[in-house]
VEXDO-915314 format. One record per residue: residue number from 1; residue in three letters; chain; x, y, z of N, C-alpha, C, O in turn. Coordinates in steps of 0.1 Angstrom, whole numbers, plus 5000, padded with zeros to 4 digits. Layout:
# VEXDO-915314
REC  dodren  drendo  zake  n_c1  n_c2  n_c3  ca_c1  ca_c2  ca_c3  c_c1  c_c2  c_c3  o_c1  o_c2  o_c3
REC     NUM     ALA     A     X     Y     Z      X      Y      Z     X     Y     Z     X     Y     Z
...
//
This chain:
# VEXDO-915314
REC  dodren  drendo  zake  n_c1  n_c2  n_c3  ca_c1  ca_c2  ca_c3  c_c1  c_c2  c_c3  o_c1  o_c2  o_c3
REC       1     UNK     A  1927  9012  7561   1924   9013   7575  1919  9027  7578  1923  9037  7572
REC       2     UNK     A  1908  9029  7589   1903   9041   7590  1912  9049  7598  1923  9046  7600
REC       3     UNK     A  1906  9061  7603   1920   9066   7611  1915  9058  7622  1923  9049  7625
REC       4     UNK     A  1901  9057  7632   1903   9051   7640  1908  9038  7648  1909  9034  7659
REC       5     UNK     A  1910  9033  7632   1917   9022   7634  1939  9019  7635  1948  9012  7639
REC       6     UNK     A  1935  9036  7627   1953   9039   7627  1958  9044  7639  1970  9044  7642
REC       7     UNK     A  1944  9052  7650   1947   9057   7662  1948  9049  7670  1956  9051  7680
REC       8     UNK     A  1942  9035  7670   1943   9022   7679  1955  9015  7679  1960  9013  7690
REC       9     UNK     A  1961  9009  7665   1972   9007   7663  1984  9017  7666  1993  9011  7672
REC      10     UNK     A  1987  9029  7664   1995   9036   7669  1993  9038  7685  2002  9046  7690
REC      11     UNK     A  1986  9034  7694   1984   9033   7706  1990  9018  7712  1994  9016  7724
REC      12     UNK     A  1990  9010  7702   1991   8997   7704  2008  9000  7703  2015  8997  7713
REC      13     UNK     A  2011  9002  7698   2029   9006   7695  2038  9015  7702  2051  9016  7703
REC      14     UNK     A  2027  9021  7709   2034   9034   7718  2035  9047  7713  2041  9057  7718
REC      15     UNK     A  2028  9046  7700   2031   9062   7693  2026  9070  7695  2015  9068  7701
REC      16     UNK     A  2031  9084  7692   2028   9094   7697  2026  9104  7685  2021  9115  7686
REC      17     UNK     A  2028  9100  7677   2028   9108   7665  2021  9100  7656  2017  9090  7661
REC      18     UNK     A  2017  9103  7639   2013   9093   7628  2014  9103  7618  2009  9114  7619
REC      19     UNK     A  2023  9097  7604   2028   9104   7597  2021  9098  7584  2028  9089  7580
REC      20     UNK     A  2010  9101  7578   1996   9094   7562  2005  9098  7548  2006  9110  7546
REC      21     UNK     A  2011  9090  7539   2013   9096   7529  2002  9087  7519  2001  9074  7518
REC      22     UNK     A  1991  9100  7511   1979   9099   7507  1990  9093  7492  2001  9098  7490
REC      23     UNK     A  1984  9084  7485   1989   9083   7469  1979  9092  7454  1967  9090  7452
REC      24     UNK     A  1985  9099  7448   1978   9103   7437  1986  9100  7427  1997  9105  7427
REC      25     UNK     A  1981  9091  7416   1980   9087   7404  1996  9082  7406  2006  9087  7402
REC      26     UNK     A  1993  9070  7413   2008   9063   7416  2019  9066  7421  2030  9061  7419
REC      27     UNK     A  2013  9078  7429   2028   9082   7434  2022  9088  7450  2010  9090  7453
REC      28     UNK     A  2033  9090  7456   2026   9101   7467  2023  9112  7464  2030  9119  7456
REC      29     UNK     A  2011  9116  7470   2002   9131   7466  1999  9136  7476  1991  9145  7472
REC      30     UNK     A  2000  9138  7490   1999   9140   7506  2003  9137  7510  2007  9125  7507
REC      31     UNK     A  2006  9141  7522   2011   9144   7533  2004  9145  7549  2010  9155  7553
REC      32     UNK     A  1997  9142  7557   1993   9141   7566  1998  9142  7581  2002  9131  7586
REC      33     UNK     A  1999  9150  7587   2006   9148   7604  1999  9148  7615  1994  9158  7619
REC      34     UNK     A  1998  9137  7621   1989   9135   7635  1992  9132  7645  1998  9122  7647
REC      35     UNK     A  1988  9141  7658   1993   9138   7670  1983  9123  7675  1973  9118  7668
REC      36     UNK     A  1987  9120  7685   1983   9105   7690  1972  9109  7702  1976  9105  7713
REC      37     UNK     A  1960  9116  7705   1956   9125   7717  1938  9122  7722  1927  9125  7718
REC      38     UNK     A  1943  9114  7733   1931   9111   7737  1923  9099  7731  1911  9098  7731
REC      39     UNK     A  1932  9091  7725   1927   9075   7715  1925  9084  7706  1913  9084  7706
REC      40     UNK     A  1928  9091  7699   1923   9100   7686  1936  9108  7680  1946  9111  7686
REC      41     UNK     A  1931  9109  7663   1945   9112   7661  1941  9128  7654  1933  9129  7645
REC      42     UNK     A  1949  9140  7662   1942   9148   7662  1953  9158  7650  1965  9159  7652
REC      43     UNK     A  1947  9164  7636   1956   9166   7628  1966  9175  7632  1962  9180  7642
REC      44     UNK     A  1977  9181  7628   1988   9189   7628  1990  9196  7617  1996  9190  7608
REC      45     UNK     A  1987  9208  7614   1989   9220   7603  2005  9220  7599  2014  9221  7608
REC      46     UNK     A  2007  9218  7590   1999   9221   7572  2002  9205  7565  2012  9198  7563
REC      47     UNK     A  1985  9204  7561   1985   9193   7553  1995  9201  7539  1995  9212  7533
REC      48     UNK     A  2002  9185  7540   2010   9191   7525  2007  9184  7507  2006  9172  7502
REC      49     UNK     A  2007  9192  7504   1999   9186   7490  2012  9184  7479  2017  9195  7477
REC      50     UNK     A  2017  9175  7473   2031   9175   7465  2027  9173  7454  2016  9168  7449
REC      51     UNK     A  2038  9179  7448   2039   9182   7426  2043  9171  7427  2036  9162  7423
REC      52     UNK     A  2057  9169  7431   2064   9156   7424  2073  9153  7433  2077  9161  7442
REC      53     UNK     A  2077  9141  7432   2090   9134   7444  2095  9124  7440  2088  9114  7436
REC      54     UNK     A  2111  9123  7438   2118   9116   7431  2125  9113  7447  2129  9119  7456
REC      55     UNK     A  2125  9097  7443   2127   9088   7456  2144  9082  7454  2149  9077  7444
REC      56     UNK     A  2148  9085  7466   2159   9079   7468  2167  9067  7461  2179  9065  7460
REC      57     UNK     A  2154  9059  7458   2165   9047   7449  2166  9053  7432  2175  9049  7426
REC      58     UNK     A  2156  9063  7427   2158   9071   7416  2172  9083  7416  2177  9090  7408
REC      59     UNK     A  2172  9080  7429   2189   9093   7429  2204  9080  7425  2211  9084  7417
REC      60     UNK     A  2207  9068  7430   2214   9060   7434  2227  9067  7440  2237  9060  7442
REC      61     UNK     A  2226  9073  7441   2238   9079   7452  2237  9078  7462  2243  9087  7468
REC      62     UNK     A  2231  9068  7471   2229   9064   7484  2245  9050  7488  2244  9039  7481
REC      63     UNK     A  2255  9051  7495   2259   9043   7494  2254  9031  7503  2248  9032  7513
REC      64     UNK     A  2259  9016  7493   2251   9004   7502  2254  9004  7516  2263  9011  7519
REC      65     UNK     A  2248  8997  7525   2251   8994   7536  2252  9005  7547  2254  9002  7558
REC      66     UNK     A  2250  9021  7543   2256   9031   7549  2240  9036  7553  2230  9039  7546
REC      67     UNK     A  2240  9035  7565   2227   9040   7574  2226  9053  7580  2235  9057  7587
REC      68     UNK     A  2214  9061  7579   2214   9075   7584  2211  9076  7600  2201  9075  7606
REC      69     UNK     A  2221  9079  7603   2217   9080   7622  2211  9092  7624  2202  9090  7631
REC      70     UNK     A  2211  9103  7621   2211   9117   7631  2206  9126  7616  2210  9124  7604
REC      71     UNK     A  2199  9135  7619   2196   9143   7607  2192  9161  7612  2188  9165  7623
REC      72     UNK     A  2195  9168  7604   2192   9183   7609  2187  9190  7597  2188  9186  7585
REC      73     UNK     A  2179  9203  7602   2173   9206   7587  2185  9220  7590  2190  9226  7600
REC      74     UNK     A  2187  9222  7576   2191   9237   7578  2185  9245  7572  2187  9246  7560
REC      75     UNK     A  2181  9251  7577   2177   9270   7575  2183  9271  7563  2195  9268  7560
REC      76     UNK     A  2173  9276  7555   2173   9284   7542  2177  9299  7547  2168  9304  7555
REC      77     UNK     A  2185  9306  7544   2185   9324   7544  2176  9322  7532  2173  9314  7524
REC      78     UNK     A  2171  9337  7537   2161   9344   7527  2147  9340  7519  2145  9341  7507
REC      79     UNK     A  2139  9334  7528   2130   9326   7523  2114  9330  7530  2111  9333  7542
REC      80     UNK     A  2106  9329  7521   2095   9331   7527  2087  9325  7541  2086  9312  7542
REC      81     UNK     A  2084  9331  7548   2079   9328   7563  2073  9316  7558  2078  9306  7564
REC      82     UNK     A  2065  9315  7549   2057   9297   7546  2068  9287  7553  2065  9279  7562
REC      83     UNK     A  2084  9287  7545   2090   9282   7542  2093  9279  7562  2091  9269  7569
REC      84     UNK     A  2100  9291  7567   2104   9288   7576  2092  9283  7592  2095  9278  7603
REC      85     UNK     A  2081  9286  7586   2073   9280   7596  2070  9265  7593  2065  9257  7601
REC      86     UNK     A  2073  9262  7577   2073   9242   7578  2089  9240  7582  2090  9231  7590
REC      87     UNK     A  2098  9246  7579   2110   9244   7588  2107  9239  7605  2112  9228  7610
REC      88     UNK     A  2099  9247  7612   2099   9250   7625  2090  9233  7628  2093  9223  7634
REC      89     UNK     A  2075  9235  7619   2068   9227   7624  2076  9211  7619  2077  9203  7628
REC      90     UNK     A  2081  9209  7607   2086   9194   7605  2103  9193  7617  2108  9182  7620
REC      91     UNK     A  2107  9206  7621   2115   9200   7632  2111  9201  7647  2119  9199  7657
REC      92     UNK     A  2097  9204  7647   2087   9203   7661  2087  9186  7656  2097  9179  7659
REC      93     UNK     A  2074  9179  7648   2070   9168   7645  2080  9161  7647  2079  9154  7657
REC      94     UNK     A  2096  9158  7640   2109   9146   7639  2113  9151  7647  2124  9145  7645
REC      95     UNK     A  2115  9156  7655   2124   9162   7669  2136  9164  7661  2144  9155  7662
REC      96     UNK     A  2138  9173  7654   2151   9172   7647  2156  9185  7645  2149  9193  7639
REC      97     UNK     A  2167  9188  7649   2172   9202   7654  2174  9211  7642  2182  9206  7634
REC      98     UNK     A  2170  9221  7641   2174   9237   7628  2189  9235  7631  2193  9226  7638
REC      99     UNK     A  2196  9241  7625   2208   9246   7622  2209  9259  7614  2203  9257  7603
REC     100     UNK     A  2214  9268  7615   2217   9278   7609  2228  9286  7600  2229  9297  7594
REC     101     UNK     A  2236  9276  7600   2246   9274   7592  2252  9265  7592  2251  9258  7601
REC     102     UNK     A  2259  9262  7580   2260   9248   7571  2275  9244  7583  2278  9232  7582
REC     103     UNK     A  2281  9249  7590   2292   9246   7599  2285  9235  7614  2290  9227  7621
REC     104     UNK     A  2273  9240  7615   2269   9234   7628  2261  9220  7621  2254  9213  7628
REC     105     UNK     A  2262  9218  7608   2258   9203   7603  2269  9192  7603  2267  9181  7598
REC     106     UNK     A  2279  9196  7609   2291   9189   7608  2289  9174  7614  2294  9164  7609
REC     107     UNK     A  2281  9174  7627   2280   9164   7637  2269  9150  7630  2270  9138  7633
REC     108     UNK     A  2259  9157  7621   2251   9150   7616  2253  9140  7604  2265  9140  7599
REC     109     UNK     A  2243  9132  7597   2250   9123   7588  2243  9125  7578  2247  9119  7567
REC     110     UNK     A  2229  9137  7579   2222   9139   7570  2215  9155  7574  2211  9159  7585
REC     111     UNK     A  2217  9161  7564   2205   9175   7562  2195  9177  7555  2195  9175  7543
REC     112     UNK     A  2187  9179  7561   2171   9180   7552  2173  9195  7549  2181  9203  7555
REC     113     UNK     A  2166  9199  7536   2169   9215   7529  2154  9219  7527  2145  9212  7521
REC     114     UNK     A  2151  9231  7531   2140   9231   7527  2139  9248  7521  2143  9258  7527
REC     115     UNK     A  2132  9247  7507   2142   9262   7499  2128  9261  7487  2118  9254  7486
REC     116     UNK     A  2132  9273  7480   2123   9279   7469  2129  9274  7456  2141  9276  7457
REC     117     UNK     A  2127  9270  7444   2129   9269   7437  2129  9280  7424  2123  9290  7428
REC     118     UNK     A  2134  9282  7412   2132   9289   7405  2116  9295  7399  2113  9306  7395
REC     119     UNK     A  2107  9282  7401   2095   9287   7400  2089  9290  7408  2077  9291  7406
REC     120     UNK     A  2095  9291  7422   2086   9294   7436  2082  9286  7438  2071  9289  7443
REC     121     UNK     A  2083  9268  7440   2079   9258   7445  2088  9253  7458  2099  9246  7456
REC     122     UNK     A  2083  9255  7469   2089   9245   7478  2097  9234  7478  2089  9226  7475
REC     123     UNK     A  2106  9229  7479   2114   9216   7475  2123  9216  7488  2129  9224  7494
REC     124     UNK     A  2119  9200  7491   2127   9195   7503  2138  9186  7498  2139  9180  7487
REC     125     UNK     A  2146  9186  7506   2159   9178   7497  2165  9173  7508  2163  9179  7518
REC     126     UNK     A  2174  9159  7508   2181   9152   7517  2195  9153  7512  2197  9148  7501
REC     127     UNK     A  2205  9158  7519   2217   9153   7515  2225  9145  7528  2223  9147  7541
REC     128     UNK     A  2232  9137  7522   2245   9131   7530  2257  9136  7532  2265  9140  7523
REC     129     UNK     A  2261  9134  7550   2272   9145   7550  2281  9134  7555  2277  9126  7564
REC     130     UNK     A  2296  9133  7549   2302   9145   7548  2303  9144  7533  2311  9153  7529
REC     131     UNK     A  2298  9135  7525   2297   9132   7513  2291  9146  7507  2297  9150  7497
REC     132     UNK     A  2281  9153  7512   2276   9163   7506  2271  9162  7493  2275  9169  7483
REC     133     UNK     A  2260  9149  7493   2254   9147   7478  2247  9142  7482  2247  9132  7490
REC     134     UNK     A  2233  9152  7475   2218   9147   7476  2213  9132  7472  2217  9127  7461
REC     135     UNK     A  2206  9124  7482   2205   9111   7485  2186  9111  7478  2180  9101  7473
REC     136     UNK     A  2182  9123  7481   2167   9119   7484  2158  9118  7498  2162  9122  7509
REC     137     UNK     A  2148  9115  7496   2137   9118   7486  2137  9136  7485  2140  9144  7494
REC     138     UNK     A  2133  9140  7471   2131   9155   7468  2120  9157  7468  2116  9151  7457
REC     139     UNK     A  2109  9163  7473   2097   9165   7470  2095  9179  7468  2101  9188  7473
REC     140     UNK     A  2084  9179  7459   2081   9193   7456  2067  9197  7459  2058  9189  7457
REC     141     UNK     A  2067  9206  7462   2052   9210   7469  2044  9215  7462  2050  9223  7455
REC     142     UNK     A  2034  9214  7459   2023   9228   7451  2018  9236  7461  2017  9249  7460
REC     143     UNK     A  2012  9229  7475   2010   9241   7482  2007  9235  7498  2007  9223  7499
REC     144     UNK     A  2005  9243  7508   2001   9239   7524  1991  9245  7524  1988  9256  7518
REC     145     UNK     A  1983  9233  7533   1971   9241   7539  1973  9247  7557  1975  9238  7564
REC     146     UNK     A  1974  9257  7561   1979   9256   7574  1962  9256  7586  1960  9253  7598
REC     147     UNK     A  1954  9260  7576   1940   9262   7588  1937  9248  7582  1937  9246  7570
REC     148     UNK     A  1932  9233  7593   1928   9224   7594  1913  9225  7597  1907  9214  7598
REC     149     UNK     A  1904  9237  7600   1897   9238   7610  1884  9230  7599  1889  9229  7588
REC     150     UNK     A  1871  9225  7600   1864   9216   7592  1857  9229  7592  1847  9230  7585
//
């Protein structure tokens, strides 16, 4: 589907948003964020480009039947500005509130983590609370583009 065919249909739905995950060599390989503006879907900085992502039914620690209502990311301390401005922008995009310490995640049923790795790779992580064990999906970044401009 073209995009202007994806801006029509998301018009047709009521959306306001459109979220493209591009596939490379069988797996997802991008990331895409689009606002809904003017019949056109106008992009949202930073296209994200991923190493690797191990999906939720590869964790099996999801229990059956148990549904995620509410989700919060929490703030990484000590992390490179990259890190905390995709913090800012993916909880602009999901309307989904920061938290700043692991005590004000109490109310939610899930935390998104967004942190540096040992090799300096970005990695997003899902866990389940109050279980407090990563559910998935983990993806790992190689890098953001934040200027969209052509």
């Amino acid at each position: 589907m073209s995009l202007e065919g994806l801006a029509a249909k998301a018009l047709e739905l009521g959306a306001n948003k459109v979220l493209i995950i591009d596939r490379w060599k069988g797996g997802p390989g991008k990331i895409e964020l689009f606002k809904v503006e003017g019949g056109r879907l106008q992009p949202i900085p930073p296209l994200i480009y991923l190493r690797g992502v191990k999906l939720r039914r590869e964790f099996g620690t999801m229990p059956r039947g148990r549904r995620i209502k509410s989700t919060v990311i929490l703030a990484s301390p000590n992390v490179p500005q990259e890190v905390i401005r995709l913090e800012e922008t993916l909880s602009d995009f999901f309307q989904i509130p920061i938290a700043h310490v692991e005590e004000e995640c109490k109310q939610y049923s899930a935390v998104m983590e967004i942190s540096m790795n040992e090799v300096g790779e970005i990695v997003v992580s899902f866990r389940l609370l109050p279980e407090n064990v990563e559910v998935g999906p983990r993806m790992r970044i190689s890098h953001l583009i934040w200027d969209l401009t052509l």
